[in-house]
CHARMM internal coordinates of N, CA and C (Angstrom, degrees):
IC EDIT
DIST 1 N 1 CA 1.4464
DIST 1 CA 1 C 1.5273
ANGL 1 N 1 CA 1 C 107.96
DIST 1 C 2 N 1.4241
ANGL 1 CA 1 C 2 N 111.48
DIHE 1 N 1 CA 1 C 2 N 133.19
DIST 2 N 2 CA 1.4421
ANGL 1 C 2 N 2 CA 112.82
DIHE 1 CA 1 C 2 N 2 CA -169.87
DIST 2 CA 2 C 1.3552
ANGL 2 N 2 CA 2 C 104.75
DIHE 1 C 2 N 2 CA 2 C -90.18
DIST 2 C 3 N 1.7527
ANGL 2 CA 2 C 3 N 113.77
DIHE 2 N 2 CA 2 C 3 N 150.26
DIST 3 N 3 CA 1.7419
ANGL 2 C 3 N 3 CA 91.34
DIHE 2 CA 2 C 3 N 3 CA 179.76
DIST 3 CA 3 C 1.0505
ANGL 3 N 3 CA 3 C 163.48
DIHE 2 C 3 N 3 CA 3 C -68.46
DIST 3 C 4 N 1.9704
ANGL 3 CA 3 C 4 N 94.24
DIHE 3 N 3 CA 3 C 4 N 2.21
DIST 4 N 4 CA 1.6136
ANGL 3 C 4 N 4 CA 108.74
DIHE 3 CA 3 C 4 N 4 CA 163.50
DIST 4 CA 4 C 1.4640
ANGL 4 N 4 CA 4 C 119.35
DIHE 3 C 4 N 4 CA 4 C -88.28
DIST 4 C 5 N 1.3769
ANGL 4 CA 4 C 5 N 102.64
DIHE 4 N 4 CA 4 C 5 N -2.18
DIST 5 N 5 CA 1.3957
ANGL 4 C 5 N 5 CA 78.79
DIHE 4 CA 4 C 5 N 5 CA 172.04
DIST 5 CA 5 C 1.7880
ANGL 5 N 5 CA 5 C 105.95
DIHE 4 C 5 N 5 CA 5 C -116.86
DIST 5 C 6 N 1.2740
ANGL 5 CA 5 C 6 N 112.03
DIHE 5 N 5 CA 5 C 6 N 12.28
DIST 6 N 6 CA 1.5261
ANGL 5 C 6 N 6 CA 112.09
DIHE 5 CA 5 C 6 N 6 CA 152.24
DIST 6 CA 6 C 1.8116
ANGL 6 N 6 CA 6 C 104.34
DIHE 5 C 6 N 6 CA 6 C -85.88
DIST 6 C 7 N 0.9935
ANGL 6 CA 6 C 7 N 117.42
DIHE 6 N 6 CA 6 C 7 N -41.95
DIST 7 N 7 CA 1.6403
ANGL 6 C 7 N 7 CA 89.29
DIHE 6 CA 6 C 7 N 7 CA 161.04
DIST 7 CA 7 C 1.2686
ANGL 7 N 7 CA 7 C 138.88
DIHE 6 C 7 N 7 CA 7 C -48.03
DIST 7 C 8 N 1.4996
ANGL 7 CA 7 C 8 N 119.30
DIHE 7 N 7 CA 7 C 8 N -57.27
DIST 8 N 8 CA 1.5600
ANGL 7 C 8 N 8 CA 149.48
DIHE 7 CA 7 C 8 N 8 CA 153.03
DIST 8 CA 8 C 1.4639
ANGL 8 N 8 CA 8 C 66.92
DIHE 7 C 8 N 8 CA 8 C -23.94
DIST 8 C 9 N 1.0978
ANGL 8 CA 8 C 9 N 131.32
DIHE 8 N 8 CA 8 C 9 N -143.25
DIST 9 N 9 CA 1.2947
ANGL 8 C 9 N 9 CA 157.90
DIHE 8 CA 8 C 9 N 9 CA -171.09
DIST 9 CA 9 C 1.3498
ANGL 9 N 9 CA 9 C 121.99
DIHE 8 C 9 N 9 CA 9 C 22.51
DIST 9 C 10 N 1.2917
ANGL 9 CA 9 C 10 N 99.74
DIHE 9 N 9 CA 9 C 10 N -53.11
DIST 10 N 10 CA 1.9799
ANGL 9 C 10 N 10 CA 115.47
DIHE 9 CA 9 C 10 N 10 CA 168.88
DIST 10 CA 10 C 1.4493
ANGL 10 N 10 CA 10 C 99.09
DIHE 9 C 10 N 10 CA 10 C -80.64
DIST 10 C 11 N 1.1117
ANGL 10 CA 10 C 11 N 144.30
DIHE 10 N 10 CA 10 C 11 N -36.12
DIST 11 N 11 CA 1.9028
ANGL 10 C 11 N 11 CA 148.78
DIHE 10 CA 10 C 11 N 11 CA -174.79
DIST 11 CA 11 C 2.3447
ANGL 11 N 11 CA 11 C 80.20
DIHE 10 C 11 N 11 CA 11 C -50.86
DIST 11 C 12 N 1.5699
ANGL 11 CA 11 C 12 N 96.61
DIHE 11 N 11 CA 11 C 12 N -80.18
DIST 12 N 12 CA 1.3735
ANGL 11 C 12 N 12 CA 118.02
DIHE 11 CA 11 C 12 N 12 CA -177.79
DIST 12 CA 12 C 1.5183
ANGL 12 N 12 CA 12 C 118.35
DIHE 11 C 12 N 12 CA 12 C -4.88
DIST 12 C 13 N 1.5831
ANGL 12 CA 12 C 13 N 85.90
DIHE 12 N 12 CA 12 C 13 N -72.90
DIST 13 N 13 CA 1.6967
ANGL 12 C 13 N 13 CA 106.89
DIHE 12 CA 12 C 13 N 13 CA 172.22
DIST 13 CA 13 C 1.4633
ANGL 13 N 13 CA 13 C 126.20
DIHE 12 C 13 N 13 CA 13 C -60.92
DIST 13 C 14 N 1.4886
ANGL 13 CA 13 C 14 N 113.27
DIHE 13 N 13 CA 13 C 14 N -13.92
DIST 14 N 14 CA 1.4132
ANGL 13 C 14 N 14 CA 108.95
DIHE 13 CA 13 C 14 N 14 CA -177.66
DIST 14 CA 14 C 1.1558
ANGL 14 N 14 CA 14 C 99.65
DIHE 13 C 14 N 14 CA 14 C -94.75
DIST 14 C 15 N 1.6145
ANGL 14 CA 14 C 15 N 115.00
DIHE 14 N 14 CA 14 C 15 N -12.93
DIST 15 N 15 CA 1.9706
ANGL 14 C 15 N 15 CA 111.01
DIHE 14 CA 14 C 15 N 15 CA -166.65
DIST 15 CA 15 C 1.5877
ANGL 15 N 15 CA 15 C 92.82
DIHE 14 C 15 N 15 CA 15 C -78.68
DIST 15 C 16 N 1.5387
ANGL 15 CA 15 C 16 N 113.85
DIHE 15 N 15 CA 15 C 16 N -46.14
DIST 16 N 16 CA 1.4097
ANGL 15 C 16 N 16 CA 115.03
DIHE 15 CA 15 C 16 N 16 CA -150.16
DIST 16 CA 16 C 1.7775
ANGL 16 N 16 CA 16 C 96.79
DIHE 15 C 16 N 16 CA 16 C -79.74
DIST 16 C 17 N 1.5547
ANGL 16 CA 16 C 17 N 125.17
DIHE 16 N 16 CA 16 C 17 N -21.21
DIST 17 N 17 CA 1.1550
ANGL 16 C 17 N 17 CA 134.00
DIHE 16 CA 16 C 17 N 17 CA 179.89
DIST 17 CA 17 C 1.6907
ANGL 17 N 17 CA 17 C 113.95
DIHE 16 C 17 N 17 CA 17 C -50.08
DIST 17 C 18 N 1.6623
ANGL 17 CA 17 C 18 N 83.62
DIHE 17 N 17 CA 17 C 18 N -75.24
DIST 18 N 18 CA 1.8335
ANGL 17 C 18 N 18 CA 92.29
DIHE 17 CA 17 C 18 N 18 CA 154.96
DIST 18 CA 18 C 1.4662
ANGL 18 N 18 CA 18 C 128.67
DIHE 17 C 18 N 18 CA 18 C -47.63
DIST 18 C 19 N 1.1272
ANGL 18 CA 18 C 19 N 138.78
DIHE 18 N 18 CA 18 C 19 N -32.01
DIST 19 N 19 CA 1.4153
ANGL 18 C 19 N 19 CA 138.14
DIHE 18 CA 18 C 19 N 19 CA 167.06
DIST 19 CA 19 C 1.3188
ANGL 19 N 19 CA 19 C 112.01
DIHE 18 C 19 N 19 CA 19 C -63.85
DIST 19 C 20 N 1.3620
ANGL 19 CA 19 C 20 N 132.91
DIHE 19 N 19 CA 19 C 20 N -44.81
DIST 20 N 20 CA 1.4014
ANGL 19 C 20 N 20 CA 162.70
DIHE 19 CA 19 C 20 N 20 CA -173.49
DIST 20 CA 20 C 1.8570
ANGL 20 N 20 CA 20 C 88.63
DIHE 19 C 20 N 20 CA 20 C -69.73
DIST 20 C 21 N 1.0273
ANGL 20 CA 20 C 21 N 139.37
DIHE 20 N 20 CA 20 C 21 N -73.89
DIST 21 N 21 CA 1.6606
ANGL 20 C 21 N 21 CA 158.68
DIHE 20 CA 20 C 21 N 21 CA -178.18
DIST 21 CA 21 C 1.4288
ANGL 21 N 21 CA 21 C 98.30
DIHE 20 C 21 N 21 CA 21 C -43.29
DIST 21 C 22 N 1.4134
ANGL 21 CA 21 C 22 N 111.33
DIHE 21 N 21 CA 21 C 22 N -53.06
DIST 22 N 22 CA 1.7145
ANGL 21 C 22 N 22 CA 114.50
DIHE 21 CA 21 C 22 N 22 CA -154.60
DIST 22 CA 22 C 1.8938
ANGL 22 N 22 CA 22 C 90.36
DIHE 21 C 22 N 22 CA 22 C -86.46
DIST 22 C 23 N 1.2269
ANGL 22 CA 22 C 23 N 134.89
DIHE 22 N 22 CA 22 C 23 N -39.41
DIST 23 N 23 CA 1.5554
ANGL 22 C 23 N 23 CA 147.12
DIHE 22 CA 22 C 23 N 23 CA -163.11
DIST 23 CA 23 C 1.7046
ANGL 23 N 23 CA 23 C 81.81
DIHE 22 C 23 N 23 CA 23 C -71.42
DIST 23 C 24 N 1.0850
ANGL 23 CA 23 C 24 N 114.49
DIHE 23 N 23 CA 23 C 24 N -76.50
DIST 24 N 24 CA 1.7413
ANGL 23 C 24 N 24 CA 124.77
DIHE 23 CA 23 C 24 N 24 CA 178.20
DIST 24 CA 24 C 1.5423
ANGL 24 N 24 CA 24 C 102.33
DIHE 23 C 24 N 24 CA 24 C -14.12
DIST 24 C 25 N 1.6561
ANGL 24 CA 24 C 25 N 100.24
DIHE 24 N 24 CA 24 C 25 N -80.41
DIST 25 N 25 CA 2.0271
ANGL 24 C 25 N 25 CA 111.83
DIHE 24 CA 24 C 25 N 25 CA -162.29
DIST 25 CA 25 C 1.6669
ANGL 25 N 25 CA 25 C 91.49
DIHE 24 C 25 N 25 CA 25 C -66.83
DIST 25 C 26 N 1.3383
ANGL 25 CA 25 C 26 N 124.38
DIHE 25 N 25 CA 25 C 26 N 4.78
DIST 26 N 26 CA 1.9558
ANGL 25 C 26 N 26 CA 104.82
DIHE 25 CA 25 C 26 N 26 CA 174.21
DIST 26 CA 26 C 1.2643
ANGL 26 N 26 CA 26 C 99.39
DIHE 25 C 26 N 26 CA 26 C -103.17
DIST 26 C 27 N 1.4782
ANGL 26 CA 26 C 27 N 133.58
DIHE 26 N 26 CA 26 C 27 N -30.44
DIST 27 N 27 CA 1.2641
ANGL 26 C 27 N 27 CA 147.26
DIHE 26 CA 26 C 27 N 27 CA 174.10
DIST 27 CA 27 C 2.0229
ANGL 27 N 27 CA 27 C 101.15
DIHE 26 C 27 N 27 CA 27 C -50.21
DIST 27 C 28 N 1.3888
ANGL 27 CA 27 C 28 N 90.32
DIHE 27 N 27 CA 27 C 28 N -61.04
DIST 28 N 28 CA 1.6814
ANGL 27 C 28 N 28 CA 106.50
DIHE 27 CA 27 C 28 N 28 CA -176.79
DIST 28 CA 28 C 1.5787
ANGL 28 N 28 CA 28 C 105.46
DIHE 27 C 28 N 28 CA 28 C -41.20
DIST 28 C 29 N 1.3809
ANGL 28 CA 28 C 29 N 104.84
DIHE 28 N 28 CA 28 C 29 N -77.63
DIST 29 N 29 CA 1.7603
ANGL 28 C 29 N 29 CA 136.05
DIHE 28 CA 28 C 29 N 29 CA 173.30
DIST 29 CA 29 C 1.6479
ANGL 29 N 29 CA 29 C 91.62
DIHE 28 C 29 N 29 CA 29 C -16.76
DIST 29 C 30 N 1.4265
ANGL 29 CA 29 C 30 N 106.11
DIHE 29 N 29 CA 29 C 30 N -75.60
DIST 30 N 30 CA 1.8164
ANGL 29 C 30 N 30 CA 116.21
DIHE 29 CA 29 C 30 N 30 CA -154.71
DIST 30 CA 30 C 1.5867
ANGL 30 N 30 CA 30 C 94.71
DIHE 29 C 30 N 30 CA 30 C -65.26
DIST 30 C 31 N 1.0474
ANGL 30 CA 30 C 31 N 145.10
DIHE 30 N 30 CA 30 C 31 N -36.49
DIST 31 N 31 CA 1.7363
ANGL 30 C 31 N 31 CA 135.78
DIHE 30 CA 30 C 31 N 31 CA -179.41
DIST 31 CA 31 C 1.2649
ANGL 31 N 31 CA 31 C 95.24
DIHE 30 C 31 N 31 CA 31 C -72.09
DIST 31 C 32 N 1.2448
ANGL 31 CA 31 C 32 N 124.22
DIHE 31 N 31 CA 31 C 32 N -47.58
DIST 32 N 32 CA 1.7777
ANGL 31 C 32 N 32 CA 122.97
DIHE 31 CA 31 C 32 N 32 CA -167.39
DIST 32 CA 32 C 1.6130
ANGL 32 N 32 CA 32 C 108.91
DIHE 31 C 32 N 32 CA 32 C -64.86
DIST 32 C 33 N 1.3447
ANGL 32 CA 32 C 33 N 130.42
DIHE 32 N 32 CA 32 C 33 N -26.71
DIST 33 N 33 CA 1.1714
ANGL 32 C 33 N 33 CA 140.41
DIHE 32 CA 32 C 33 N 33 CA -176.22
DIST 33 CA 33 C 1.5193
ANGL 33 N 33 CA 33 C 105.61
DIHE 32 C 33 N 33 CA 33 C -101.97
DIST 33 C 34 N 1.3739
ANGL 33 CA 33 C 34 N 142.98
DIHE 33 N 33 CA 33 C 34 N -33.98
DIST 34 N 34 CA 1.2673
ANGL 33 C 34 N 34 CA 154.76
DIHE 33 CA 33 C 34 N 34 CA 131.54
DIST 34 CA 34 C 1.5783
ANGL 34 N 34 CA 34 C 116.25
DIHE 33 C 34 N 34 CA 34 C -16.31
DIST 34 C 35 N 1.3653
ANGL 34 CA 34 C 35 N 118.70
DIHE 34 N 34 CA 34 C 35 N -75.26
DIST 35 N 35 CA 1.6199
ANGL 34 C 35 N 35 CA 123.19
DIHE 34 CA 34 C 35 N 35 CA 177.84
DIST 35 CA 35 C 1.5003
ANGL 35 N 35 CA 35 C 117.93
DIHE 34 C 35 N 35 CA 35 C -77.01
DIST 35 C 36 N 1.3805
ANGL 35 CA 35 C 36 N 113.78
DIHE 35 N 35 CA 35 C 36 N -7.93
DIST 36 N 36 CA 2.0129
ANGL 35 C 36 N 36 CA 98.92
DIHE 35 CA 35 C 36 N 36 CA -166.22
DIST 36 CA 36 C 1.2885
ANGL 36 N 36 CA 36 C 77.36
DIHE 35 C 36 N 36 CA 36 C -95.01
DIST 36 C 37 N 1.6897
ANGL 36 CA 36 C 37 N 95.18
DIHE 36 N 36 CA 36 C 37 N 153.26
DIST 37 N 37 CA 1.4878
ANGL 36 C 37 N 37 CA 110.12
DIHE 36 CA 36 C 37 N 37 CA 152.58
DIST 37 CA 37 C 1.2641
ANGL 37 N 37 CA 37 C 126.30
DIHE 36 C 37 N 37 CA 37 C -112.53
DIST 37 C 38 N 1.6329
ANGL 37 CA 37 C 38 N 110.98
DIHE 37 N 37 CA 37 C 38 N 22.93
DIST 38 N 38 CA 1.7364
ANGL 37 C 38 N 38 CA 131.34
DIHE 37 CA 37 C 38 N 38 CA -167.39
DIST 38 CA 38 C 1.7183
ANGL 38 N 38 CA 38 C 76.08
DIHE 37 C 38 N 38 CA 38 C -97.26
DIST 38 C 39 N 1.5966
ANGL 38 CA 38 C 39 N 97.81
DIHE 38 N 38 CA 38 C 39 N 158.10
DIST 39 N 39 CA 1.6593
ANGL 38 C 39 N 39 CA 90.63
DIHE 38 CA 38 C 39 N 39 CA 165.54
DIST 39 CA 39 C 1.2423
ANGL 39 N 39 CA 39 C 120.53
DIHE 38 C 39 N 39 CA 39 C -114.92
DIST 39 C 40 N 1.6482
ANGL 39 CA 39 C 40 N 110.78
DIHE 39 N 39 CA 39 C 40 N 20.93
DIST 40 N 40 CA 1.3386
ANGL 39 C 40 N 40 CA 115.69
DIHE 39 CA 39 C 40 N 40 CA 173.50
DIST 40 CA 40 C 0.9911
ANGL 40 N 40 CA 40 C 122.12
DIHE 39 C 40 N 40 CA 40 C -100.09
DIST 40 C 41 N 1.4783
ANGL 40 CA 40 C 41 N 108.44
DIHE 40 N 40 CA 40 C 41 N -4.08
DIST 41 N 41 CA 1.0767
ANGL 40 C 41 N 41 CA 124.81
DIHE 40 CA 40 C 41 N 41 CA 167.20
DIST 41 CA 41 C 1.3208
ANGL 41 N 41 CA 41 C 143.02
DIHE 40 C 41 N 41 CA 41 C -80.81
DIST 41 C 42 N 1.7146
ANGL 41 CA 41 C 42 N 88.70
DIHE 41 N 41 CA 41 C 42 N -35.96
DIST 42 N 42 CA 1.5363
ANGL 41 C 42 N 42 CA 115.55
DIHE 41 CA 41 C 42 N 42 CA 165.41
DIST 42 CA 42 C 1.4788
ANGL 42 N 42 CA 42 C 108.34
DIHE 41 C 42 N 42 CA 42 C -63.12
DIST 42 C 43 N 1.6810
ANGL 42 CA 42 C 43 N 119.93
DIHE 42 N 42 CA 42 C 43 N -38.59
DIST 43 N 43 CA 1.2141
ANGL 42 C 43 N 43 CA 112.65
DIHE 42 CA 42 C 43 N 43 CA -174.20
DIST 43 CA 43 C 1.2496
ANGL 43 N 43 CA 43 C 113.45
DIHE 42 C 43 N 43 CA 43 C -71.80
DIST 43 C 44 N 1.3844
ANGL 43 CA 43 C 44 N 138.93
DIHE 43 N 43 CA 43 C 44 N -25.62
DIST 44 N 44 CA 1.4488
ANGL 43 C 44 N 44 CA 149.43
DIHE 43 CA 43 C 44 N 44 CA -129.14
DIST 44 CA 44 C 1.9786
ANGL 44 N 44 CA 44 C 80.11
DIHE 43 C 44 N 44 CA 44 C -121.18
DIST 44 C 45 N 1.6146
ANGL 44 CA 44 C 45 N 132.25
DIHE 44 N 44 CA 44 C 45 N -23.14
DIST 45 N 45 CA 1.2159
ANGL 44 C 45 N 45 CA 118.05
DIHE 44 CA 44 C 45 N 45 CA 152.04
DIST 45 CA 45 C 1.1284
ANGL 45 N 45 CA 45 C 124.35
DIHE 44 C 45 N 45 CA 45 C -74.03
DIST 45 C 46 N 1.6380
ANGL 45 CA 45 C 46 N 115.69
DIHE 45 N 45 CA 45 C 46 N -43.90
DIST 46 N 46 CA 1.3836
ANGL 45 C 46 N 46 CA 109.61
DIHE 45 CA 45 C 46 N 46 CA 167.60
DIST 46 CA 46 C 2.0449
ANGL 46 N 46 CA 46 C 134.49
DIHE 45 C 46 N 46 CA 46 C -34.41
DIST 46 C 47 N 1.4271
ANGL 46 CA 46 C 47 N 79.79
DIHE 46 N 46 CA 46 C 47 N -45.62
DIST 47 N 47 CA 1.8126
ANGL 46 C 47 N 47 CA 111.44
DIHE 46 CA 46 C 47 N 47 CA -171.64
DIST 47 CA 47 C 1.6560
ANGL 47 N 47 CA 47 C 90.73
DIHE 46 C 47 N 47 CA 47 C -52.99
DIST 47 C 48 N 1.8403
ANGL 47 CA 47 C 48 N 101.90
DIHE 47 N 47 CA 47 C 48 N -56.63
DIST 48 N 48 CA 1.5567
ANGL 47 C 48 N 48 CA 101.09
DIHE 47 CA 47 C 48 N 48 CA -161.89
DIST 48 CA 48 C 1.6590
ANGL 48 N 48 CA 48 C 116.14
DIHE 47 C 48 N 48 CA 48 C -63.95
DIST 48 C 49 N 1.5183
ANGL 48 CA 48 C 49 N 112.20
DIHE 48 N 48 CA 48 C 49 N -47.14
DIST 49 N 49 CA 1.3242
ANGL 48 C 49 N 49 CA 122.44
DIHE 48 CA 48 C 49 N 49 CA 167.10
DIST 49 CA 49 C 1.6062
ANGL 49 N 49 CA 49 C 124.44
DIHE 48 C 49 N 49 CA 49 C -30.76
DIST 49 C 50 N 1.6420
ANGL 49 CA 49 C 50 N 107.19
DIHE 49 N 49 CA 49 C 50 N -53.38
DIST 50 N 50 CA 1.5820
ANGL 49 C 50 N 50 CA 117.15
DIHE 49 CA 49 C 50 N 50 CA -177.94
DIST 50 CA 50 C 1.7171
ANGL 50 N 50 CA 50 C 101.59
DIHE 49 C 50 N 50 CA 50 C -74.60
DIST 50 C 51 N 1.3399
ANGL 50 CA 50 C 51 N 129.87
DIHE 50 N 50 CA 50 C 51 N -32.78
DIST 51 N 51 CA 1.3237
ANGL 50 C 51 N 51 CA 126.10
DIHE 50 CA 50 C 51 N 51 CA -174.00
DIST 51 CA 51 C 1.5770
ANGL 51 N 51 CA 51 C 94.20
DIHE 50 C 51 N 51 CA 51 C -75.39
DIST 51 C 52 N 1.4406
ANGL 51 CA 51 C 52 N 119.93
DIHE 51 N 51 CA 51 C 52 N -56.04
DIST 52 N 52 CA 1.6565
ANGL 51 C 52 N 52 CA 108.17
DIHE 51 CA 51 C 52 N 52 CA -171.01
DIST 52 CA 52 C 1.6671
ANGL 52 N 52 CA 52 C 101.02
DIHE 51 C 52 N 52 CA 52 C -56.33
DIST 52 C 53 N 1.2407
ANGL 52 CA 52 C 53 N 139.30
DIHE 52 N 52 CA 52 C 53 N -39.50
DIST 53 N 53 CA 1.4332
ANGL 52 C 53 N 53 CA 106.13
DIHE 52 CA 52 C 53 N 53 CA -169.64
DIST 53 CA 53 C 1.4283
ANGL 53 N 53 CA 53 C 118.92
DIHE 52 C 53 N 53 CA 53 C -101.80
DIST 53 C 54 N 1.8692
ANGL 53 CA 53 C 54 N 97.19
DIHE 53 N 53 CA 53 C 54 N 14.52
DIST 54 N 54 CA 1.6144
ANGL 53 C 54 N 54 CA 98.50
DIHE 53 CA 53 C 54 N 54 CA 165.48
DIST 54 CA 54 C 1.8745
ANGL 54 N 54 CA 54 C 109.27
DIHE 53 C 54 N 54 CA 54 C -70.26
DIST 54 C 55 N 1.4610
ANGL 54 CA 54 C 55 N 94.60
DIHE 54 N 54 CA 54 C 55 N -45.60
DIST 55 N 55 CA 2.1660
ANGL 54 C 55 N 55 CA 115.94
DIHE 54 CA 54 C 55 N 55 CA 168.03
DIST 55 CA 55 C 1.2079
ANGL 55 N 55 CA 55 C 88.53
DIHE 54 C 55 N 55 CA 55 C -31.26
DIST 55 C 56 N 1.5896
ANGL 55 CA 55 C 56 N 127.35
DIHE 55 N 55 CA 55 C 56 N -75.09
DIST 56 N 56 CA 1.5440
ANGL 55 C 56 N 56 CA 135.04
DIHE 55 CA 55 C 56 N 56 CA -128.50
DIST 56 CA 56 C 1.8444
ANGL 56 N 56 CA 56 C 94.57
DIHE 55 C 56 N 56 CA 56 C -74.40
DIST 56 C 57 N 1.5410
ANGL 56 CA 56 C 57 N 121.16
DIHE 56 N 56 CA 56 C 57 N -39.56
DIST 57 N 57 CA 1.1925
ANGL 56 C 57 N 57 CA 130.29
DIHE 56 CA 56 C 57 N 57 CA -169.20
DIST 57 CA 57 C 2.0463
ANGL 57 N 57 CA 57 C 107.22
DIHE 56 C 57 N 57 CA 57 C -81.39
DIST 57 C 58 N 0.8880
ANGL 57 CA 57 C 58 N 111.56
DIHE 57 N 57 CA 57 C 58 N -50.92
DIST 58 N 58 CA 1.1071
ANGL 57 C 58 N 58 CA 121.27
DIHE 57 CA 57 C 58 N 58 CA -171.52
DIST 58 CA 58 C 1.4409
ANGL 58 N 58 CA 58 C 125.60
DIHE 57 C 58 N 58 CA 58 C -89.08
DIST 58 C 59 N 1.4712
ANGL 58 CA 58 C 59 N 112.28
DIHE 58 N 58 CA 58 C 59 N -34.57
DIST 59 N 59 CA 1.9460
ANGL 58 C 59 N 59 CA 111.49
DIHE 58 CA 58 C 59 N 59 CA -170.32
DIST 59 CA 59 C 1.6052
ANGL 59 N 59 CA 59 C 93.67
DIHE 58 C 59 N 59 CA 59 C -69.97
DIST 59 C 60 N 1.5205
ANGL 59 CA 59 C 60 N 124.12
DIHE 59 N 59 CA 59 C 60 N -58.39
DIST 60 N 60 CA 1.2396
ANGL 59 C 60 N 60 CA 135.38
DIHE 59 CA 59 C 60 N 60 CA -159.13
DIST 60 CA 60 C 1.7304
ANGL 60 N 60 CA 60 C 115.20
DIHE 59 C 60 N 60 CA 60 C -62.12
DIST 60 C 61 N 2.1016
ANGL 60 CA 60 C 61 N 113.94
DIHE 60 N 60 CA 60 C 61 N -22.24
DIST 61 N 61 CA 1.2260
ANGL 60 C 61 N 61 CA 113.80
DIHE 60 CA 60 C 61 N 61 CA 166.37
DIST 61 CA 61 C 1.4363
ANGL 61 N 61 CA 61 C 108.49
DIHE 60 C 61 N 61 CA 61 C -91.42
DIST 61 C 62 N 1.3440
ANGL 61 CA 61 C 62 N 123.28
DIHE 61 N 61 CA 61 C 62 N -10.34
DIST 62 N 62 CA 1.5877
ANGL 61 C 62 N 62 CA 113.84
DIHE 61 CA 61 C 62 N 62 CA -179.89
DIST 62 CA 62 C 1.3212
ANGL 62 N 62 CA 62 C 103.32
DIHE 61 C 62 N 62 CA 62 C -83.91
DIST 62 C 63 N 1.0810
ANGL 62 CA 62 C 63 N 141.99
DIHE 62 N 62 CA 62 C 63 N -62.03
DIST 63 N 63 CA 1.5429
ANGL 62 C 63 N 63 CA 156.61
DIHE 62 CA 62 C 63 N 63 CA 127.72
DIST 63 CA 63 C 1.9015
ANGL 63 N 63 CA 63 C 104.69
DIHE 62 C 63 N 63 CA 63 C 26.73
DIST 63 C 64 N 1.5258
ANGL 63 CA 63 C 64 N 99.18
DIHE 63 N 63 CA 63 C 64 N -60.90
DIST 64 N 64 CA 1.6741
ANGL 63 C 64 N 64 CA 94.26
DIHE 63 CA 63 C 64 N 64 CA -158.48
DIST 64 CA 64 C 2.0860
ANGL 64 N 64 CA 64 C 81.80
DIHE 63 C 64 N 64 CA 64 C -92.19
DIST 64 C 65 N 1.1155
ANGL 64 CA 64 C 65 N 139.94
DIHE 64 N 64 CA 64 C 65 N 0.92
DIST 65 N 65 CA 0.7964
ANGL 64 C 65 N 65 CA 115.83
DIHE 64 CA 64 C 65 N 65 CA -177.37
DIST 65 CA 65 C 1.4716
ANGL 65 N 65 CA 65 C 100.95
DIHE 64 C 65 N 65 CA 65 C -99.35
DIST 65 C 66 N 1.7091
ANGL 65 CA 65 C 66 N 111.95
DIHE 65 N 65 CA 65 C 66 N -30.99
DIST 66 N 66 CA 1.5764
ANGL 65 C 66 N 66 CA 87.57
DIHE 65 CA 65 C 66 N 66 CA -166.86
DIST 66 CA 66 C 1.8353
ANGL 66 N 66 CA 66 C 97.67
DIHE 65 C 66 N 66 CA 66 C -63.86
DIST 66 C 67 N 1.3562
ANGL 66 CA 66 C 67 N 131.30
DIHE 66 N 66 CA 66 C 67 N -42.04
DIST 67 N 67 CA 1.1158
ANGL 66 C 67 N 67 CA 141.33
DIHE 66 CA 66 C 67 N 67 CA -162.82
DIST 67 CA 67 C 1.7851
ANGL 67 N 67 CA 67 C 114.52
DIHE 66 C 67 N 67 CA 67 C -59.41
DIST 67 C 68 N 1.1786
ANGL 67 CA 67 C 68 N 93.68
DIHE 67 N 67 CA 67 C 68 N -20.00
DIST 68 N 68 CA 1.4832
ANGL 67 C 68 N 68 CA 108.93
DIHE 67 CA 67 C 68 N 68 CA -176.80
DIST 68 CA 68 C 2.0528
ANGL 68 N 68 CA 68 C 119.64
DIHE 67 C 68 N 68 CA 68 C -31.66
DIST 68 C 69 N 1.5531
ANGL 68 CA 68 C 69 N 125.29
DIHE 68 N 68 CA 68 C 69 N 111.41
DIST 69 N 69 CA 1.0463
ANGL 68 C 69 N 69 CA 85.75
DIHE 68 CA 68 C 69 N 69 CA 153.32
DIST 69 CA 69 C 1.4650
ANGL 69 N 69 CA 69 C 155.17
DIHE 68 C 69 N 69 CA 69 C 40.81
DIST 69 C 70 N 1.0939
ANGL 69 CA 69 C 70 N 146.96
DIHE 69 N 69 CA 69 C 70 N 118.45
DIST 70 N 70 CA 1.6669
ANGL 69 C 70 N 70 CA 113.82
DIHE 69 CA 69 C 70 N 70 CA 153.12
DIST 70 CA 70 C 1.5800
ANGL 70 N 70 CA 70 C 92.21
DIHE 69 C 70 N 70 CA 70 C -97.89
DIST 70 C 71 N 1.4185
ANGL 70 CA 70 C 71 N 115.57
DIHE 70 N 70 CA 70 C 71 N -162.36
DIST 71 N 71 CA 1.6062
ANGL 70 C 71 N 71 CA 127.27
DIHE 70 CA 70 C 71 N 71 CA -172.39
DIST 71 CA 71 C 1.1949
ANGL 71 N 71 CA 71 C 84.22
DIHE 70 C 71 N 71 CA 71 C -128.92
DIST 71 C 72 N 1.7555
ANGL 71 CA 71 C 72 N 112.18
DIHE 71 N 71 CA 71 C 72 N 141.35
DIST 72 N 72 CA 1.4274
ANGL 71 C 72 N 72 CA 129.79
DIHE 71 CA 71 C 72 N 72 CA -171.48
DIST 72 CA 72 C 1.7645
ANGL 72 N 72 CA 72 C 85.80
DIHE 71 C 72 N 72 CA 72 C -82.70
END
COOR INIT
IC SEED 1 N 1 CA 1 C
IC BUILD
């Protein structure tokens, strides 16, 4: 494997890592807001849920852009 495409490769894994991370803490969020019957608790799942799929939406497009190519 040549070393751009062991980079390519590690770039890959950090996008799909973060997607994998952010799916996880919304998974977390929705049981945590699901089982409490405190409602600060419920909110403090809510909070986590909307932040994990802000991660899931956003790290993985900032990510492929800083990494992007340049244009010849």
């Amino acid at each position: 494997m040549t070393p751009d495409e062991s980079r390519a490769r590690t770039r890959w894994l950090a996008m799909v890592g973060s997607r994998l991370a952010g799916s996880a803490g919304a998974v977390f969020g929705l049981v945590l807001a699901a089982r409490s019957h405190d409602w600060p608790i419920k909110v403090l799942g809510v909070a986590i849920t909307l932040s994990a799929l802000a991660v899931v939406a956003i790290v993985p497009a900032s990510l492929a852009h800083r990494w992007r190519t340049p244009r010849p």
